[in-house]
N, C-alpha and C positions, 0 to 999 in steps of 0.2 A: 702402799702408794695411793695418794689420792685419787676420787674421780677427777677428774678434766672435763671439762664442756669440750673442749675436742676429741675426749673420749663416746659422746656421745650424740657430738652430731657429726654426720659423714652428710657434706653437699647433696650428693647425688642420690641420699632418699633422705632424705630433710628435706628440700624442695619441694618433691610433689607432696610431700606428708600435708605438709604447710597451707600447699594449693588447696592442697582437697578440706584441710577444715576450715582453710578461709571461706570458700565457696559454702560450706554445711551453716559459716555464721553470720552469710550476708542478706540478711530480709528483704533486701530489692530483687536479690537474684534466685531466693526461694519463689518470692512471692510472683515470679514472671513479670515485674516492673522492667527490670533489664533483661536484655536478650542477646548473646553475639551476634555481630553482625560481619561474616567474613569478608565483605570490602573496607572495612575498618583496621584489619590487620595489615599494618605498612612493614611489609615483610624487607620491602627495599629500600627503605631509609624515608628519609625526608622529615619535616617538622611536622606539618598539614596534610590531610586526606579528605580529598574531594570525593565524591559520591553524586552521580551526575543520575537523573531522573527525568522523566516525562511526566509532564502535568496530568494529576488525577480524570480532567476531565478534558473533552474537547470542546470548544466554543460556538455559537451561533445556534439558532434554531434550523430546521427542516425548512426548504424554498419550495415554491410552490413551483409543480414542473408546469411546462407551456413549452406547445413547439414552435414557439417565436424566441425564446432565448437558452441561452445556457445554464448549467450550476456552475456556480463561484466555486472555486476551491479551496477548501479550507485547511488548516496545519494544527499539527500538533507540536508545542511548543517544548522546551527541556529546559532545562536548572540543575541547581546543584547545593549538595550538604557540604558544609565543610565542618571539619572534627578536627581538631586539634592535639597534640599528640602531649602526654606527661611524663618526666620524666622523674618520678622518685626514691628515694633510699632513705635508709635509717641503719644506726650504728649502736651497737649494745655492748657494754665490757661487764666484767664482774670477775671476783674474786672468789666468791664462795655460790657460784651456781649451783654447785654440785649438789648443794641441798634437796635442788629439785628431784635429782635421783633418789630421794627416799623412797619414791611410790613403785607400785608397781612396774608404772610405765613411764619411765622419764623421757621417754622420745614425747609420749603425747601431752605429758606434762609442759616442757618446753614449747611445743608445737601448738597448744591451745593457746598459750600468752603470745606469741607471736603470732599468732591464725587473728586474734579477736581484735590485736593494735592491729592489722592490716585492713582488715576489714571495717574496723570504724574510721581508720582515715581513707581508704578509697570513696566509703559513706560522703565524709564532708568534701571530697573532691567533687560529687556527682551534687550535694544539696550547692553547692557553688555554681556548679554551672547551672540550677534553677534558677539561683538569683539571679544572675547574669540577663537571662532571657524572660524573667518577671517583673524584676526592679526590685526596689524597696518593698515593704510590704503597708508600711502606712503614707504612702506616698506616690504610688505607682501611677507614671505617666505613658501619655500614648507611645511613648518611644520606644518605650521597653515591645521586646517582639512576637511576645505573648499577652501581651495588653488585652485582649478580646475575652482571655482565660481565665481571667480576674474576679473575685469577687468579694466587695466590699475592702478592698486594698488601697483605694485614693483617698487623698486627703478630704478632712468632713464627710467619708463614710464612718457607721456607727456598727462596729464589727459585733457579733452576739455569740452565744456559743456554742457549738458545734451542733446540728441539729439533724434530722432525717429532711428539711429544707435544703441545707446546704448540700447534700446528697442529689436533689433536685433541681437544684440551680447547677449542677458541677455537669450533671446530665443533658440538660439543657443546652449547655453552652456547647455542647459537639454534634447540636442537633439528632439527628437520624445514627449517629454511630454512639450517643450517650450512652447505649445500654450495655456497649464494651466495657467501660470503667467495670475495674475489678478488684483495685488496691488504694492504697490510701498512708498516707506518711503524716503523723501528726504528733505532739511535743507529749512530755509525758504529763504535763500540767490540765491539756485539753483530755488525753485518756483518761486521767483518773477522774476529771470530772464527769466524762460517759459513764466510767465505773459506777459514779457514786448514785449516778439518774440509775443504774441497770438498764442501760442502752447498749451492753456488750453482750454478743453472745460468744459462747468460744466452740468451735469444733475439735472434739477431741482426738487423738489416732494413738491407739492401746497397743498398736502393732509395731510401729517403723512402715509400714506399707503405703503409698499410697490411699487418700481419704477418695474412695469414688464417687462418694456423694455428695461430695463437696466442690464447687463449681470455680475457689478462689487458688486453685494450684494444690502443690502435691507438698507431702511434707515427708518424702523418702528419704531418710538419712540422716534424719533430724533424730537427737539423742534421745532416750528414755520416753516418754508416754507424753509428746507434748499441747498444751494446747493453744490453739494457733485464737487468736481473737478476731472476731470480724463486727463490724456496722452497717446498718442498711446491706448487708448481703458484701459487701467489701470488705477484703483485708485489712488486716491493719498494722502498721509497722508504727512502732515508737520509737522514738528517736528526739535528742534533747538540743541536735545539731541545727533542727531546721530552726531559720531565720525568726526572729524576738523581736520588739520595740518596746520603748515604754519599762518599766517599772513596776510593783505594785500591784495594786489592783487595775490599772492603767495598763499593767502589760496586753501586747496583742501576737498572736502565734499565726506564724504559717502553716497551712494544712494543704497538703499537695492530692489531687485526684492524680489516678495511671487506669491507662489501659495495658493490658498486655505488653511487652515489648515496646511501652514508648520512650523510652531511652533505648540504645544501644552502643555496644560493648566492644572496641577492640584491642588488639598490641600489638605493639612492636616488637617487644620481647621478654618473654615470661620471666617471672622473679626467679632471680640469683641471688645464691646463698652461699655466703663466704667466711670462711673461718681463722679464726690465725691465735699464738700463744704468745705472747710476751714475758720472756723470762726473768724480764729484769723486774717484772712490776707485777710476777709472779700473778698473770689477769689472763683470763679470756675473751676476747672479742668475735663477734660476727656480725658481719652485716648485710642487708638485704636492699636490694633495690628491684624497681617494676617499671615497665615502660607502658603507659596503657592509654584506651582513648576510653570517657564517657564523651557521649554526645546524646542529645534531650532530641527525638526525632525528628526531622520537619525545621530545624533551623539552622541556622549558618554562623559559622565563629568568623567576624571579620577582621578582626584587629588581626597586624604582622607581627605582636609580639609572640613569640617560639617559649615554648614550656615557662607556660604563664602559673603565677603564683595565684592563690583562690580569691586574694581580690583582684585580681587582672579577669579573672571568670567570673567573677560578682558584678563587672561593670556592664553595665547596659548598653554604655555606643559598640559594645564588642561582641552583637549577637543582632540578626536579623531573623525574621522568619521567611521560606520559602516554603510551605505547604499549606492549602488552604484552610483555613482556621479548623475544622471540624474533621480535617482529618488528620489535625493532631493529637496528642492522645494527652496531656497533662490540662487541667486546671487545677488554680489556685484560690483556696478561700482564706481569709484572714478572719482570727477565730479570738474571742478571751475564752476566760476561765474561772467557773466558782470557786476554782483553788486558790485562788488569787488574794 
């Protein structure tokens, strides 16, 4: 009797199997770019989740006291994040999966190609909603609600490429809290041209343990002897998702700075995993769906469209900011590339 893909996945440890190597293969969530955030988790329905705040700072200077008058009294004011909620799935059939049971371990065989499609499309959900909240990249207007964050992204700037500069301007731009940036999102076009300068260093970890002396996050759990790559003392995550213009040697790349935890992370409800055998068409099917929020810190989703597609999150009238600029945690540089 043949294997069966229902002979070898059973939902209720397929699921977490899944979680957990999705989580081992998402560079944003190794590298501490995202972070859960449990008021993000809309445990009791709804499309949007507000996250209500008190402003960083209080207003006014110090009054000079006199026993002829009073102090004024002053307030501390509130706001609020809004996240938007997604709701996705994907569907898989096949006839002859069973192949994959040749290996040792057909659970993790299965569970790796499903781990690595989830996690690069959660990937382009989360570079979507950067766009959203930066705009274009060779055209970015004040509108957009990280405009401040910007560098070299409007029209008639003259982008260059990647440099220990733009490391310095990205720092810059959050003032007094610049020296938290600790990760960094750039195309593989711009990496290899670091490569080719020898501007990459890599720290290596021979263990699976924990890197202690390394200040850009932990690589626990991470398979085989991996090396993680950093620049200017940041991480570095590649990715062929983030936002392009141009053509050629004309093309221009987006390069995302992060601090810690400046996106975060919630759901609605965890991925389900569903199976079923069709006998007529002698197939197996499974499919998978996720309810989840990214949200970019410090900004607001305003638009009333409910489980918006990645250009409804790429649009700019559909993001505001509410945190003061510097103690947001992303800038954006626009970059070429001698690969080009």
């Amino acid at each position: 009797m043949a294997t069966l893909r229902s002979d070898i996945i059973v939902p209720e440890v397929f699921t977490p199997y899944v979680i957990e190597q999705t989580t081992q293969r998402d560079a944003f969530l190794a590298s501490g770019v995202v972070q859960p955030m449990a008021e993000l988790n809309a445990t009791e329905g709804g499309d949007f989740i507000n996250v209500p705040f008190f402003k960083a700072n209080l207003s006014g200077d110090f009054e000079v006291l006199t026993d002829s008058s009073s102090l004024t009294p002053g307030k501390i004011t509130a706001d609020r994040q809004t996240g938007v909620i997604l709701h996705r799935g994907r569907a898989f059939e096949s006839r002859d999966l069973a192949a994959l049971a040749a290996g040792s371990d057909p659970m993790a065989a299965i569970g790796a190609k499903v781990a690595d499609y989830v996690a690069n499309q959660r990937q382009k959900d989360l570079l979507s909603c950067l766009g959203g909240v930066f705009g274009s990249i060779n055209s970015t207007s004040s509108s957009a609600a990280f405009f401040d964050l910007t560098i070299d992204g409007e029209s008639g700037d003259t982008p260059t490429v990647l440099s220990p500069r733009h490391v310095a301007q990205a720092r810059n731009k959050l003032g007094d809290q610049g020296d938290k940036l600790a990760a960094m999102c750039i195309h593989s076009a711009v990496y290899y041209d670091l490569i080719e300068r020898r501007a990459i260093d890599f720290i290596y970890d021979n263990t699976g343990a924990p890197d202690t002396s390394a200040a850009q996050g932990s690589t626990a759990g991470s398979f085989g002897s991996p090396a993680v790559p950093t620049f200017m003392g940041l991480r570095v995550i590649v990715s062929d998702d983030v936002q392009t213009a141009g053509s050629g040697s004309s093309t221009e790349y987006a390069t995302y700075f992060f601090t810690e935890g400046a996106v975060a992370s919630g759901e609605q409800l965890s991925m389900q995993v569903e199976q079923d055998r069709d006998i007529l068409a002698k197939s197996d099917a499974m499919s998978i769906d996720l309810h989840y929020v990214y949200h970019p810190v410090g900004s607001r989703y305003t638009s009333s469209t409910v489980n918006p597609t990645r250009a409804v999150l790429e649009t700019v009238g559909n993001w505001s900011k509410v945190y003061e600029t510097k103690n947001l945690g992303i800038v954006r540089a626009t970059n070429v590339s001698n690969m080009d």
